[in-house]
N, C-alpha and C positions, 0 to 999 in steps of 0.2 A: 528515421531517427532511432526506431526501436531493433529493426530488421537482425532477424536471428535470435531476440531475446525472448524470452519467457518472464512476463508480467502478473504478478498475482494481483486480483484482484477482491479486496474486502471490503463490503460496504454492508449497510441494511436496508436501504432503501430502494428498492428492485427498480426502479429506473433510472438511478442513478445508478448503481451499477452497472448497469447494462449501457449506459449511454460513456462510462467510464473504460468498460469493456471494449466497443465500439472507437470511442478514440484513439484509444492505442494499438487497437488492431490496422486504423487507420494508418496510425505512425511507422507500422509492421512491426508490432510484437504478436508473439503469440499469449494468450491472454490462460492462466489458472485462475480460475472460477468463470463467474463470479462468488465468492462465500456469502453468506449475510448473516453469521453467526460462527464466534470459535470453534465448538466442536471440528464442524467440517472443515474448516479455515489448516486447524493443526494439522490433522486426519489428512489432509491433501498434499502439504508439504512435507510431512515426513515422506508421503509415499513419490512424491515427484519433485524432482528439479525445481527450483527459480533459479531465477537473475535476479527478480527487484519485486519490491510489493509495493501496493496502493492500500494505508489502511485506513478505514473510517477509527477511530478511538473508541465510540460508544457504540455497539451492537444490540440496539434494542436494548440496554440498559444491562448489558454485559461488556465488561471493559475485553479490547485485544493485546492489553500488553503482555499477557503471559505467551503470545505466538511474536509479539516484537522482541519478547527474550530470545527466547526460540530463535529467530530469525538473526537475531545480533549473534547469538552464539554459534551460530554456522555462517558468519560472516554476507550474510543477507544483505543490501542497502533496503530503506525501505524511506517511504514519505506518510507521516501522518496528517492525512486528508481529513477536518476537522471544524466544525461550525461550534464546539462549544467547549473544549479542554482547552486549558491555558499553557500557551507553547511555553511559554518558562518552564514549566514544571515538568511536560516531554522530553524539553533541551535538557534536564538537570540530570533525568533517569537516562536519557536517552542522546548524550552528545552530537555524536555520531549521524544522526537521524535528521531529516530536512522535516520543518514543519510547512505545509500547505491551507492555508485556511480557508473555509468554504465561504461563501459561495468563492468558486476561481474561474477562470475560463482552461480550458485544454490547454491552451499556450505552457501558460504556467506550473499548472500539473506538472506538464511533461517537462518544462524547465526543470523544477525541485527536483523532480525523479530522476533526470541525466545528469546531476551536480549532485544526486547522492548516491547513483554507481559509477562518478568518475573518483570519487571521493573514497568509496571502496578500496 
């Protein structure tokens, strides 16, 4: 599904990352990260390529919308993967952007994320 792409992945929760990582590798992306905190998150994408991101919203109590700027202004798709931001308020900043809410199964995930870089 993924085959040839470059996946970022941003989450905090180290097994959920990882298991998110994991999926889509399964799918054939190649996966960036996984991040579990902004700093790195920005710090990797300035210096590398994507195609698509995976973002959690809340990073241990650091918000990622200044990398979803980021991301929107270099014409990025991305999905925000999320158990506790209220997608209206993503949808309002963020159009453009597929919201995915937690808990989701893989299916789905990767649903949102394929219909937010056909959407690109």
């Amino acid at each position: 599904m993924f085959s040839g792409k470059t996946i970022m992945v941003v989450e905090d929760e180290a097994l959920l990352a990882l298991d998110l990582a994991m999926t889509m590798e399964d799918m054939g992306a190649e996966i960036a990260g996984p991040c579990y905190r902004l700093a790195p998150a920005l710090e990797l994408v300035r210096r590398r390529a994507v195609d698509a991101a995976i973002l959690d919203v809340d990073l241990n109590g650091e918000t990622v919308l200044p990398l979803a700027e980021w991301l929107t202004e270099h014409g990025v798709p991305f999905v925000f993967h999320t158990g506790r931001a209220d997608p209206g308020t993503l949808l309002a900043a963020f159009g453009h952007a597929r919201v995915c809410t937690k808990p989701s199964t893989p299916e789905h995930l990767a649903s949102c994320l394929s219909a937010a870089m056909a959407d690109a």
